[in-house]
C-alpha positions in Angstrom: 77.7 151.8 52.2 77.0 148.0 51.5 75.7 148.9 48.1 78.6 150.9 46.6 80.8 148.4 48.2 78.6 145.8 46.2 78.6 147.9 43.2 82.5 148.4 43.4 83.2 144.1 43.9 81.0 143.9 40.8 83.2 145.9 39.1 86.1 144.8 40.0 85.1 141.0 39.7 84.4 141.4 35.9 86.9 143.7 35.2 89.4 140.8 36.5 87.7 138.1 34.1 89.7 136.6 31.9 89.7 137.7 27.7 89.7 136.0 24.4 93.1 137.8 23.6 96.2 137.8 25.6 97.4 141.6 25.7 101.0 141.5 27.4 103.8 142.6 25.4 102.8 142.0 21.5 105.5 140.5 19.0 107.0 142.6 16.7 104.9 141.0 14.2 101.5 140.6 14.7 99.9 137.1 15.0 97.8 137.0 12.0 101.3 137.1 9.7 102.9 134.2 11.7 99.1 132.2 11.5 98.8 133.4 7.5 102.3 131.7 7.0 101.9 128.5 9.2 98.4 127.8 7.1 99.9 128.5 3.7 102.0 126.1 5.1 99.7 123.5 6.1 97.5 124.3 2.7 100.1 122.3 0.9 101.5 119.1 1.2 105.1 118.5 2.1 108.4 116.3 3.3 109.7 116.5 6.6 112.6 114.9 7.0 111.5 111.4 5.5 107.8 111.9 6.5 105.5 113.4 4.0 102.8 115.2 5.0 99.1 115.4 2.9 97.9 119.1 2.7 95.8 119.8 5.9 93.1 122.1 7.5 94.3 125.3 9.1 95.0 126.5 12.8 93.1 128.8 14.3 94.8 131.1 16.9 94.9 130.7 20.6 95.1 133.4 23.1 96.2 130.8 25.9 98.6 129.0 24.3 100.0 132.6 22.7 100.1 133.4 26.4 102.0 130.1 27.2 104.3 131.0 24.7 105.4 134.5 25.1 106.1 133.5 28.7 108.3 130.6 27.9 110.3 132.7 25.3 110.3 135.6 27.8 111.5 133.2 30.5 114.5 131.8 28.1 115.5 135.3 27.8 115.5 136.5 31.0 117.4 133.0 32.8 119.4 132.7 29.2 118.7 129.2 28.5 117.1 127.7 24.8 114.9 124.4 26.0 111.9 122.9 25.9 112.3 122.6 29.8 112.8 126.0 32.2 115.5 125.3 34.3 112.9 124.7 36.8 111.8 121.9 35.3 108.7 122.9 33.9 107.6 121.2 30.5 105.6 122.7 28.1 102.8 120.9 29.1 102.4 122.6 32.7 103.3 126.0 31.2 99.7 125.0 28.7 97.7 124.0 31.4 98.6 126.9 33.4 96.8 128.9 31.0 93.5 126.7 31.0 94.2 125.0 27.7 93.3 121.6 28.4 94.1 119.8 25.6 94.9 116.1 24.2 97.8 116.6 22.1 100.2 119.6 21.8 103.4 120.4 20.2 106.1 123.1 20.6 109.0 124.9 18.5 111.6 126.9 19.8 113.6 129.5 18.2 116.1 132.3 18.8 118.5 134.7 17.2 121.8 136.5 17.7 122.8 139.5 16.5 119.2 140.2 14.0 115.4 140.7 14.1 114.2 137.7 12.4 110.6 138.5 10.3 108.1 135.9 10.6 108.4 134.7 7.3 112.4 133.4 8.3 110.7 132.0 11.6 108.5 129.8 10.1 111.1 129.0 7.0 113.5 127.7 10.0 111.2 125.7 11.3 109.8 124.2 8.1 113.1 123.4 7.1 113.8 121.8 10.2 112.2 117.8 10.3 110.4 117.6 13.6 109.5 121.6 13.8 108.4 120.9 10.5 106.4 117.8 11.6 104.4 119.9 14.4 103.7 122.4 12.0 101.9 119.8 9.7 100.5 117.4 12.2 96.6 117.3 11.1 95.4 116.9 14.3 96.5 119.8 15.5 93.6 122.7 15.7 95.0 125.8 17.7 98.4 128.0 17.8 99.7 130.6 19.5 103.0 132.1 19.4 104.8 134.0 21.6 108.2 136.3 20.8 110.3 138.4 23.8 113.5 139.6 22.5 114.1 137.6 19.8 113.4 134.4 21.5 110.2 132.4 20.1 108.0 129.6 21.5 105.3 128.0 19.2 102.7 126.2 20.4 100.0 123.2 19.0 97.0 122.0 20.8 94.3 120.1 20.3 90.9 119.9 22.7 
């Protein structure tokens, strides 16, 4: 008896580790367009606001802040509030953390629509229009993203190790 009971914690224990990508409830796009468009952003140098911005290296995507993300956005939704703070209080940086992204420096955009289905391409048009969305997006020290959409609300997310 000890050894299937062994045999089924084993199972169970690995089965519960943790994964490189975060599964919930996907976008309606899918993250490589929203990481295509925010590198083709980044490939080329630009203004934001009165701050211009040298061309810069890509992001590569991050399952824990994507995770961090579509539970913020979800969240918004759900207690109908647009902030960087949950009307709990939380900041962005425990909602990273709370995902085991430890990082040094991180960023977020917010973003959400009324009455359309916003593409990522008008997403990420938004916030390069937008000075200090547009400054996150460009910050070279920057190395991860994740993004995270629930019913047409959006949370993007920078980090750095």
């Amino acid at each position: 008896m000890r050894k299937y009971l062994y045999f089924f914690f084993t199972i169970v224990f690995f089965s519960c580790e943790k994964t490189d990508t975060f599964t919930e409830e996907k976008s309606i796009s899918t993250n490589e367009d929203f990481l295509k468009l925010v590198n083709k952003a980044r490939s080329e140098g630009r203004k934001c606001g009165t701050q211009y911005f040298a061309a810069t290296s890509p992001v590569t995507w991050n399952s824990d802040l994507e995770k961090a993300a579509y539970l913020h956005s979800k969240d918004m939704f759900e207690n109908k509030y647009f902030s960087h703070v949950s009307k709990n209080g939380v900041e962005p940086s425990a909602r990273i953390l709370a995902q085991n992204y430890f990082f040094k420096s991180f960023a977020e955009n917010i973003y959400a629509a009324s009455g359309f289905s916003p593409t990522p391409e008008e997403i990420i048009i938004q916030w390069v229009n937008s000075p200090t969305h547009c400054a996150n997006i460009m910050t070279p020290d920057f190395k991860d993203m994740g993004i995270g959409g629930y019913q047409n609300h959006w949370t993007q997310l920078f980090g750095s190790k």
